[in-house]
TILO-273022 format. One record per residue: residue number from 1; residue in one letter; x negated, y, z negated of N, C-alpha, C, O in turn. Coordinates in nm, 4 decimals, always signed. Layout:
! TILO-273022
+-----+------+----------+----------+----------+----------+----------+----------+----------+----------+----------+----------+----------+----------+
: seq : type :     n.c1 :     n.c2 :     n.c3 :    ca.c1 :    ca.c2 :    ca.c3 :     c.c1 :     c.c2 :     c.c3 :     o.c1 :     o.c2 :     o.c3 :
+-----+------+----------+----------+----------+----------+----------+----------+----------+----------+----------+----------+----------+----------+
: NUM :    a :        X :        Y :        Z :        X :        Y :        Z :        X :        Y :        Z :        X :        Y :        Z :
...
+-----+------+----------+----------+----------+----------+----------+----------+----------+----------+----------+----------+----------+----------+
! end
This chain:
! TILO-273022
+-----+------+----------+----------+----------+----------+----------+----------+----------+----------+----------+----------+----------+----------+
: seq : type :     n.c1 :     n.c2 :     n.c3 :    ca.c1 :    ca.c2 :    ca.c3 :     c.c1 :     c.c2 :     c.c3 :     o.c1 :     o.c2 :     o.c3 :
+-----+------+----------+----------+----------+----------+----------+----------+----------+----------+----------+----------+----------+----------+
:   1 :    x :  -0.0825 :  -0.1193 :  +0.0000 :  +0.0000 :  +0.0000 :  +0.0000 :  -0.0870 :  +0.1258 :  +0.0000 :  -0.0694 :  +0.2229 :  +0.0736 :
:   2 :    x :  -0.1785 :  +0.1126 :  -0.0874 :  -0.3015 :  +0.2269 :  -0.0856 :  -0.2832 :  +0.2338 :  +0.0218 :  -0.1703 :  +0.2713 :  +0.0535 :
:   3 :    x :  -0.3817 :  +0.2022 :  +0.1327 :  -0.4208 :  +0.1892 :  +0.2526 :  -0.3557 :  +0.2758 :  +0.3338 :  -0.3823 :  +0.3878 :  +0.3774 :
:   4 :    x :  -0.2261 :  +0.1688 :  +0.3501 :  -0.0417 :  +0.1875 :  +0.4758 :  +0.0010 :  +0.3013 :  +0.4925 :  +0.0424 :  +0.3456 :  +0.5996 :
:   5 :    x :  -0.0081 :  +0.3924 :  +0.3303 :  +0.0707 :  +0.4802 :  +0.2599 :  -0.0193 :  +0.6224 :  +0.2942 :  +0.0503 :  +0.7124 :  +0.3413 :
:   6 :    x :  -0.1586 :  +0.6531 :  +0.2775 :  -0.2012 :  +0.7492 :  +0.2806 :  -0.2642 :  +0.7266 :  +0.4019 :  -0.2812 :  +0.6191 :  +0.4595 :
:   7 :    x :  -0.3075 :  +0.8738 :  +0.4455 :  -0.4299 :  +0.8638 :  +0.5608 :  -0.5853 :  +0.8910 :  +0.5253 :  -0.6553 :  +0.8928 :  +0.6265 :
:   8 :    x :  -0.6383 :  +0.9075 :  +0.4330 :  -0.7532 :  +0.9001 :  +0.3670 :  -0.7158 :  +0.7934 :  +0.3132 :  -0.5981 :  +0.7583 :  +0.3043 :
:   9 :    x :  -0.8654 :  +0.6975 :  +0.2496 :  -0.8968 :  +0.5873 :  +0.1485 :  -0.8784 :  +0.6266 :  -0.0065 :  -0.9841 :  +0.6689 :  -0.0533 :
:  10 :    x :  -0.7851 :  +0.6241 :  -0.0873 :  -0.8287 :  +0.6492 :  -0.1962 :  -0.9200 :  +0.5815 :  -0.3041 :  -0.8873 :  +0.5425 :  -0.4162 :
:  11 :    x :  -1.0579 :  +0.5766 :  -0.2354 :  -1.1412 :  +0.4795 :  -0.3340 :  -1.1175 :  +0.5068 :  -0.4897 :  -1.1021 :  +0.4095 :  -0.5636 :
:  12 :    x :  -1.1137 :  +0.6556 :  -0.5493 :  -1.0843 :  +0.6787 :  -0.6672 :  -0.9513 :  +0.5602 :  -0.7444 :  -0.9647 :  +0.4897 :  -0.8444 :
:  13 :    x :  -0.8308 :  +0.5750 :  -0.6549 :  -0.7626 :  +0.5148 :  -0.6988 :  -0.7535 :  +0.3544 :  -0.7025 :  -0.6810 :  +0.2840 :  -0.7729 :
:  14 :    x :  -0.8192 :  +0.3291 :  -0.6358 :  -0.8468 :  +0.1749 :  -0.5835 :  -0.9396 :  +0.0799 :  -0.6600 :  -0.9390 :  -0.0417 :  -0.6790 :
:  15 :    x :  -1.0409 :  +0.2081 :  -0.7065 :  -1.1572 :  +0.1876 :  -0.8250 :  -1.0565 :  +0.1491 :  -0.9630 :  -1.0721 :  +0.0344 :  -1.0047 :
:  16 :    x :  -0.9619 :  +0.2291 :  -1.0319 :  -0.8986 :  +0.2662 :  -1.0852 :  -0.8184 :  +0.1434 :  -1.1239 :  -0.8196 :  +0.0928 :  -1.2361 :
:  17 :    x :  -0.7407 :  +0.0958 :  -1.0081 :  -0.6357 :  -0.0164 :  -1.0277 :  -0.7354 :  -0.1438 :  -1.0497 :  -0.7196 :  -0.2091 :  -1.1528 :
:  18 :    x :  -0.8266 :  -0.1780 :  -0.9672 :  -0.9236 :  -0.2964 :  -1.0023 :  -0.9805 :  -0.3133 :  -1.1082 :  -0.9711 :  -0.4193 :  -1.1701 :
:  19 :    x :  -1.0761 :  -0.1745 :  -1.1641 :  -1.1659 :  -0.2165 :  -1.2725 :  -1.0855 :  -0.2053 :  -1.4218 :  -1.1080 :  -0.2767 :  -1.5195 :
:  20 :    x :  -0.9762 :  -0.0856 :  -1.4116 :  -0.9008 :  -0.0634 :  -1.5283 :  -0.7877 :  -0.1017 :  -1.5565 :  -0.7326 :  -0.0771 :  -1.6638 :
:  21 :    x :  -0.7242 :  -0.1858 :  -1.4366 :  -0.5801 :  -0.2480 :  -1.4527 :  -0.6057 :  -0.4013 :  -1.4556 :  -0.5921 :  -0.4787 :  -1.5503 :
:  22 :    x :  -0.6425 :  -0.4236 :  -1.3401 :  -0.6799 :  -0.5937 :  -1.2739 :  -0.7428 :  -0.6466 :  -1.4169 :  -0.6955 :  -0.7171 :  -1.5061 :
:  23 :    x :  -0.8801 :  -0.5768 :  -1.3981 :  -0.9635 :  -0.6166 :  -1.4850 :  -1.0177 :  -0.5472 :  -1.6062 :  -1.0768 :  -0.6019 :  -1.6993 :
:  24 :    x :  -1.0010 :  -0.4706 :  -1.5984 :  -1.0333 :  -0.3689 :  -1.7888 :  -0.9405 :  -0.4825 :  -1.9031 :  -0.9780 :  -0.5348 :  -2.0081 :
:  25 :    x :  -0.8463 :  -0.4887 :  -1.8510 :  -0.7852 :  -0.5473 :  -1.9468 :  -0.8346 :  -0.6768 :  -2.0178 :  -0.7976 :  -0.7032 :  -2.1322 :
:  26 :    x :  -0.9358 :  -0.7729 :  -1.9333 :  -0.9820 :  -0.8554 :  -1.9912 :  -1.1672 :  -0.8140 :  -2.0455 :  -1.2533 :  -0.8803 :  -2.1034 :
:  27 :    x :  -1.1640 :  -0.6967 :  -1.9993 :  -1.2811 :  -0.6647 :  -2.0405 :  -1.2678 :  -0.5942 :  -2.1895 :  -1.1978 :  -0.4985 :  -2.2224 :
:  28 :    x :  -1.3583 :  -0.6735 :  -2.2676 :  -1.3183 :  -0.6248 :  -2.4571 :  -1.4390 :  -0.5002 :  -2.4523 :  -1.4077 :  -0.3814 :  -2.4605 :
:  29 :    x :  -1.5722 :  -0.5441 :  -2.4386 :  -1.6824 :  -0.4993 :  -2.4786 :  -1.6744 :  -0.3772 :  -2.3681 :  -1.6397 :  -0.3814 :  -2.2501 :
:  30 :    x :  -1.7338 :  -0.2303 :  -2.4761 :  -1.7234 :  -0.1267 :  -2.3497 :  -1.8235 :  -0.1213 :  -2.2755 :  -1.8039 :  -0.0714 :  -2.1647 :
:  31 :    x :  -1.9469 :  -0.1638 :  -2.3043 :  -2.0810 :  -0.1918 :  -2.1778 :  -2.0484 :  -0.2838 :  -2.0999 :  -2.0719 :  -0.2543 :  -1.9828 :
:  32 :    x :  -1.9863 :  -0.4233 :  -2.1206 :  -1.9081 :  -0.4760 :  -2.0492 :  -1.8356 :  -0.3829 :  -1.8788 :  -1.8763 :  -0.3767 :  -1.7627 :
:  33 :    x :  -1.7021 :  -0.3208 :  -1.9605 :  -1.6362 :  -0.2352 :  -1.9040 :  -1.7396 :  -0.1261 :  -1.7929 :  -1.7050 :  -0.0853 :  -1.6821 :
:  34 :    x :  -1.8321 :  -0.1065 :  -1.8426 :  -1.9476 :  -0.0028 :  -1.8033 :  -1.9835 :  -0.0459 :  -1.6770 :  -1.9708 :  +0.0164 :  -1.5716 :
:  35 :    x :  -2.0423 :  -0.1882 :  -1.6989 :  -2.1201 :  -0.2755 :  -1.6034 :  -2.0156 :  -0.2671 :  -1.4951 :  -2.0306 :  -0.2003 :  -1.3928 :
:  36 :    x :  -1.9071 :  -0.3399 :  -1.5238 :  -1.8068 :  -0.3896 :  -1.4337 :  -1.7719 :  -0.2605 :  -1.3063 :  -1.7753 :  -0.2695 :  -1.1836 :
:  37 :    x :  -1.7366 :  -0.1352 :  -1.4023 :  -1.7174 :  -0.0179 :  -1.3052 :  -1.8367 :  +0.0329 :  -1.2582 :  -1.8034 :  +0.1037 :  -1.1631 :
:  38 :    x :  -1.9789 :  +0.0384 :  -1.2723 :  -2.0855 :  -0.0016 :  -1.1763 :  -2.1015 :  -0.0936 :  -1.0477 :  -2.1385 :  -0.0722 :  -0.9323 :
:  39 :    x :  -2.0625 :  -0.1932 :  -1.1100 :  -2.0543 :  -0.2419 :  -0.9745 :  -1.9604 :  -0.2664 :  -0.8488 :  -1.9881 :  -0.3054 :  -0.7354 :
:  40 :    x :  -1.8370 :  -0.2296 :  -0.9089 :  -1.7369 :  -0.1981 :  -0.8119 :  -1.7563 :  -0.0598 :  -0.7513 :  -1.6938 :  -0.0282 :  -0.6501 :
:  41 :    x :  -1.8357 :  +0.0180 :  -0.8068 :  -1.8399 :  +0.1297 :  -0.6918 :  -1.9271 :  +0.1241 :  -0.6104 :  -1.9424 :  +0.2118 :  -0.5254 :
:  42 :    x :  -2.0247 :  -0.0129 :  -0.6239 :  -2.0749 :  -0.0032 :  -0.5290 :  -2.0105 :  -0.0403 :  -0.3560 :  -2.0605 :  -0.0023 :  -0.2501 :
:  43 :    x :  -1.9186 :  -0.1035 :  -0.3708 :  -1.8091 :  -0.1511 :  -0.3058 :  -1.7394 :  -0.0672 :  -0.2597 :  -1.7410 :  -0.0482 :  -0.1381 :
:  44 :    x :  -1.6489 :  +0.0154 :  -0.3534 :  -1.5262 :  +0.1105 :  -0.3708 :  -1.6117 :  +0.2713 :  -0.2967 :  -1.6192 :  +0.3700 :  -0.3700 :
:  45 :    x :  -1.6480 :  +0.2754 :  -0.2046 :  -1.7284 :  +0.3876 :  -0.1720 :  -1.6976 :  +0.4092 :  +0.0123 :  -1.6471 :  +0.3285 :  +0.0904 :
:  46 :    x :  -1.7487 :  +0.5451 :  +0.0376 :  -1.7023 :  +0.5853 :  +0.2002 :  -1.8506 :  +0.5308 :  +0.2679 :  -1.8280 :  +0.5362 :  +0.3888 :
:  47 :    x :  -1.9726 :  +0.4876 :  +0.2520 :  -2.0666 :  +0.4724 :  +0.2230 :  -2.0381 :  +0.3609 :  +0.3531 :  -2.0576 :  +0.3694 :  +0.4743 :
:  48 :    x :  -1.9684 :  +0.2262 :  +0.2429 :  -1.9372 :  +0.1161 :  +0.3050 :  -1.8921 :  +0.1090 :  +0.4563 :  -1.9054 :  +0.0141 :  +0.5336 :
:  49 :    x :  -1.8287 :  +0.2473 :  +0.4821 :  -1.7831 :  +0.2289 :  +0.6365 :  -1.8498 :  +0.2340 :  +0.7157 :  -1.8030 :  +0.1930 :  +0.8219 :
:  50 :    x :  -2.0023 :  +0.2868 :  +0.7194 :  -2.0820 :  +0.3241 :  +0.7472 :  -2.1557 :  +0.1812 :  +0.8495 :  -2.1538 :  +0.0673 :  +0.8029 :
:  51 :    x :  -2.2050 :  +0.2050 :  +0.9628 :  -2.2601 :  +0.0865 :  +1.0253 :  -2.4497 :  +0.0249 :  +0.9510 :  -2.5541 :  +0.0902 :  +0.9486 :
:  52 :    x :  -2.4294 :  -0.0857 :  +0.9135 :  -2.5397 :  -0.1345 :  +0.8710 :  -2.5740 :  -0.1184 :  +0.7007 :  -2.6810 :  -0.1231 :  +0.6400 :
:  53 :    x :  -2.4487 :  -0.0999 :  +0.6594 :  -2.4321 :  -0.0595 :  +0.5198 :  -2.4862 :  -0.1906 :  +0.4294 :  -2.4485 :  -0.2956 :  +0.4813 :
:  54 :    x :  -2.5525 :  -0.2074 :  +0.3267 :  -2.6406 :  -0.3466 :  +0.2792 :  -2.5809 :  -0.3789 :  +0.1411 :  -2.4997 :  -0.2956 :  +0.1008 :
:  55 :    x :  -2.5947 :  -0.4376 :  +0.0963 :  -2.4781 :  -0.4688 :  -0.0516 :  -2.6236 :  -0.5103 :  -0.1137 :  -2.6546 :  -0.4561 :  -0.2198 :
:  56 :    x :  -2.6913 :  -0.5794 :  -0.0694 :  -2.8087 :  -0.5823 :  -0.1430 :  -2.9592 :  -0.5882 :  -0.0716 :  -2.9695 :  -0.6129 :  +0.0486 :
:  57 :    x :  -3.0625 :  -0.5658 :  -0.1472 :  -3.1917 :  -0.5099 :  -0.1338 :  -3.2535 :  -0.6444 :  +0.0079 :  -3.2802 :  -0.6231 :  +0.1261 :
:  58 :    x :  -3.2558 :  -0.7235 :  -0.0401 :  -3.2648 :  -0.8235 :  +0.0864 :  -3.2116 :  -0.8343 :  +0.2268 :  -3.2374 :  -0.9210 :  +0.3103 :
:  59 :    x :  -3.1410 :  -0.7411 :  +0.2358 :  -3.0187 :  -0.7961 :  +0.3885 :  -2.9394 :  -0.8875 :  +0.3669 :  -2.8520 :  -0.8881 :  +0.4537 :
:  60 :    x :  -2.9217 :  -0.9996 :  +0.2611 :  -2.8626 :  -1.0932 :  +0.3140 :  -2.6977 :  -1.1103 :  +0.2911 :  -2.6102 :  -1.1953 :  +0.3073 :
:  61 :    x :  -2.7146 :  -0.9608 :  +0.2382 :  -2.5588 :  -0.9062 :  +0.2212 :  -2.4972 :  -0.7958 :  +0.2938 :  -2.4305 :  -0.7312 :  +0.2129 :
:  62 :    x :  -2.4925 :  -0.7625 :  +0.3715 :  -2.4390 :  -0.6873 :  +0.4232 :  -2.3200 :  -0.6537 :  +0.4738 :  -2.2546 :  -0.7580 :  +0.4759 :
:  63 :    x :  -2.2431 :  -0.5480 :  +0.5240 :  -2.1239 :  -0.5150 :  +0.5217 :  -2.0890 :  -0.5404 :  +0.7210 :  -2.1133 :  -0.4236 :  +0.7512 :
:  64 :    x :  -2.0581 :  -0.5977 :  +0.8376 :  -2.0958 :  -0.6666 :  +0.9618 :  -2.0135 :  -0.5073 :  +0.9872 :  -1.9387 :  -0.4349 :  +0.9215 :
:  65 :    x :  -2.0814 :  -0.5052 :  +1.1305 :  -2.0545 :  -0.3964 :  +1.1957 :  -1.8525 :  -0.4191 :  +1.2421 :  -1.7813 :  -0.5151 :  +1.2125 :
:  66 :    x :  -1.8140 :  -0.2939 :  +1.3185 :  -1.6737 :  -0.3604 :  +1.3940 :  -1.6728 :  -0.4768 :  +1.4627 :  -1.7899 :  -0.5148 :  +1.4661 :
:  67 :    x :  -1.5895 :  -0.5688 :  +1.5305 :  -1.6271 :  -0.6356 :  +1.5908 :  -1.4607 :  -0.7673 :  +1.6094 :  -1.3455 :  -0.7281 :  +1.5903 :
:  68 :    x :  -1.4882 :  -0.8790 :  +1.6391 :  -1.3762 :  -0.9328 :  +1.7205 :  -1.3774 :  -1.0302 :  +1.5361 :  -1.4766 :  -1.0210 :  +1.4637 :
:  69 :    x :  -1.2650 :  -1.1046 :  +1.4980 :  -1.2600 :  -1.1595 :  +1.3855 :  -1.3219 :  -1.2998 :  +1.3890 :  -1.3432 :  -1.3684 :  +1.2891 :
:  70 :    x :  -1.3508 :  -1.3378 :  +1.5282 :  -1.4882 :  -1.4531 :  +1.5043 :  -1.6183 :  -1.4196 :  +1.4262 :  -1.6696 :  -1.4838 :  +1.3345 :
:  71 :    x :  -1.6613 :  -1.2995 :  +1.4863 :  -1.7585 :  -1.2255 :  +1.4529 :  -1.7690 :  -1.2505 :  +1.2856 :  -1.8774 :  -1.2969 :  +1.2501 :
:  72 :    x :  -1.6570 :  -1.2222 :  +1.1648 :  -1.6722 :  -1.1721 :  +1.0791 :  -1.6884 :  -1.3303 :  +1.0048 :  -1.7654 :  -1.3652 :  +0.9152 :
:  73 :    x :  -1.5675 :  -1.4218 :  +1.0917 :  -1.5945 :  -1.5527 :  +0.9996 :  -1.7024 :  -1.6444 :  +1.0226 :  -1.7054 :  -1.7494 :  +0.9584 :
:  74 :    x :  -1.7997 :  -1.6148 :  +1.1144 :  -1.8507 :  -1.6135 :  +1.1673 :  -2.0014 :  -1.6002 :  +1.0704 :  -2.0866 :  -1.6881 :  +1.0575 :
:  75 :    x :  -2.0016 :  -1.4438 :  +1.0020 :  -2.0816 :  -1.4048 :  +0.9686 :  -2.0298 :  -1.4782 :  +0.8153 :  -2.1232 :  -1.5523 :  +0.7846 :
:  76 :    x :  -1.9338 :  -1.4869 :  +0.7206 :  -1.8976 :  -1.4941 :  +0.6521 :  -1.9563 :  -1.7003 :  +0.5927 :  -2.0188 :  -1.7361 :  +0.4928 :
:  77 :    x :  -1.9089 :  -1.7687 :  +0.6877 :  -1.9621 :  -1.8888 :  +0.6738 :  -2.0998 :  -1.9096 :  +0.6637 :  -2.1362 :  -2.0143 :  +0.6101 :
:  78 :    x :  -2.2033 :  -1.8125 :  +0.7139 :  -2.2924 :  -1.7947 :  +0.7095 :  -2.3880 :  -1.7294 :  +0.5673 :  -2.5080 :  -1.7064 :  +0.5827 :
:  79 :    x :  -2.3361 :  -1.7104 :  +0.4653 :  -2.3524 :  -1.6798 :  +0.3085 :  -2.3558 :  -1.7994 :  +0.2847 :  -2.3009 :  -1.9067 :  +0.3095 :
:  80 :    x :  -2.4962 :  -1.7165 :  +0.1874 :  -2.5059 :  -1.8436 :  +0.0832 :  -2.3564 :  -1.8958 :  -0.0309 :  -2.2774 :  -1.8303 :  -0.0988 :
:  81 :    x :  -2.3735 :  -2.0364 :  -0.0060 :  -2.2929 :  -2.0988 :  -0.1358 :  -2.2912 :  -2.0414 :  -0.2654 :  -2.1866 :  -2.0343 :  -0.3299 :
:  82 :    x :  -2.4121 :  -1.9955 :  -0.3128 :  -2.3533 :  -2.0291 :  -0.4213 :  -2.4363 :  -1.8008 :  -0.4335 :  -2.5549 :  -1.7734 :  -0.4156 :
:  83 :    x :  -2.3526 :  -1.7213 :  -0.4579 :  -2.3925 :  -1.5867 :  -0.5034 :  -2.5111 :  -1.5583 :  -0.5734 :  -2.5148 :  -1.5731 :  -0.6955 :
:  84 :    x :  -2.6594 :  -1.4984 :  -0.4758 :  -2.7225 :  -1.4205 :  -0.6010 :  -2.6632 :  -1.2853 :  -0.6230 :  -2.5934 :  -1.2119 :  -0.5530 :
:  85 :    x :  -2.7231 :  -1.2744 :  -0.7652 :  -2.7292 :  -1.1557 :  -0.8322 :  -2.7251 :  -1.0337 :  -0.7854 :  -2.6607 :  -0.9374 :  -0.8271 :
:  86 :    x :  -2.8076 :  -1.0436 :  -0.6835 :  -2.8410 :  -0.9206 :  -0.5723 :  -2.7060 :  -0.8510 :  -0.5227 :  -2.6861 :  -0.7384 :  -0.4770 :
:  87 :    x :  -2.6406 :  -0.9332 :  -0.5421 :  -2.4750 :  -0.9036 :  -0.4334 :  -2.4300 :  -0.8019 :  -0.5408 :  -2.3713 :  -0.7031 :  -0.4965 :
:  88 :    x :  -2.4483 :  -0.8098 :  -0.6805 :  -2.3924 :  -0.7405 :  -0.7757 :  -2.4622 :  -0.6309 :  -0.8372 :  -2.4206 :  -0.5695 :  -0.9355 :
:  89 :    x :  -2.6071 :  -0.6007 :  -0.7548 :  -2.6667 :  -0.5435 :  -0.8085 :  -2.7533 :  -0.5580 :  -0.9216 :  -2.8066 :  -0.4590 :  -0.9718 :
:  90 :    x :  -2.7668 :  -0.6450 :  -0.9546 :  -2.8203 :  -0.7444 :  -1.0426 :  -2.9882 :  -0.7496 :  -1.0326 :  -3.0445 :  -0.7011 :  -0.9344 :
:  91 :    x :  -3.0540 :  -0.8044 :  -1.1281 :  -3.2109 :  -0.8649 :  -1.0568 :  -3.2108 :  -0.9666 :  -1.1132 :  -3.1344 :  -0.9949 :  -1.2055 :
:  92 :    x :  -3.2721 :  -1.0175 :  -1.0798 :  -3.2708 :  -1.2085 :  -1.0137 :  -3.2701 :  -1.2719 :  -1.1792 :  -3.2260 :  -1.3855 :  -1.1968 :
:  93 :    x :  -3.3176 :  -1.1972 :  -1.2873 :  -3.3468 :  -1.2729 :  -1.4470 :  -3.1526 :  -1.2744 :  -1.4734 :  -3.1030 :  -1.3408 :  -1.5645 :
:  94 :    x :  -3.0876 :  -1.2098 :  -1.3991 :  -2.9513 :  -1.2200 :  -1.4653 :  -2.9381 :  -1.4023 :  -1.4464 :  -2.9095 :  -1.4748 :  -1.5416 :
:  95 :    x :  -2.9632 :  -1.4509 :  -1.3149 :  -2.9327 :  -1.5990 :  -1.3151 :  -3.0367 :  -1.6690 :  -1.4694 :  -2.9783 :  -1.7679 :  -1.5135 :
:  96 :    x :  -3.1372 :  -1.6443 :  -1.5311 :  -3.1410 :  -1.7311 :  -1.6639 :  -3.0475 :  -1.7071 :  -1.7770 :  -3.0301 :  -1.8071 :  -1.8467 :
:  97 :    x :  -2.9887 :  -1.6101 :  -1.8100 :  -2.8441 :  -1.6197 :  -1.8673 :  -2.7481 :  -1.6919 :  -1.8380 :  -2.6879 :  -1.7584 :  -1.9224 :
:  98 :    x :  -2.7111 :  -1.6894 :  -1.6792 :  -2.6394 :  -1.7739 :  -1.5948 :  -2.6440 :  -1.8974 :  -1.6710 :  -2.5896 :  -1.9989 :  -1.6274 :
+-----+------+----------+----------+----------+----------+----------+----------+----------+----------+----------+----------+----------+----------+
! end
């Protein structure tokens, strides 16, 4: 509805419903809460529309240019199984907590 409804993106609001509705609510701890809305903006941003936009420091995340919807599942099957850290902004010691 965001989307349908306005003609700008409201990332503010979109940030908003995810980190503080979806999910604040199960978030107790406020650094918790902190973290969480960190890393959704990295996401939640005009940034992202941008061609060649990188989610993390490696390339191996990246955001795929326009393109036909083979293209995307395409690119999508092509991720690793199982998520590093990197995707979240993370550095790699978060997986020994893991």
């Amino acid at each position: 509805m965001f989307l349908d409804e306005q003609e700008d993106i409201p990332w503010d609001a979109m940030l908003y419903v995810t980190g503080h509705i979806n999910y604040g609510g199960r978030v107790t701890d406020d650094w918790d809460r902190v973290c969480l809305l960190s890393i959704l903006k990295k996401y939640y941003t005009s940034d992202i529309l941008e061609d060649g936009y990188q989610l993390s420091s490696s390339g191996t995340y990246t955001v795929p240019d326009m393109g036909p919807l083979q293209m995307f599942k395409d690119y999508i099957s092509n991720l690793p199984l199982v998520d590093a850290p990197e995707v979240f902004g993370l550095h790699e010691n978060a997986n020994i907590t893991f």
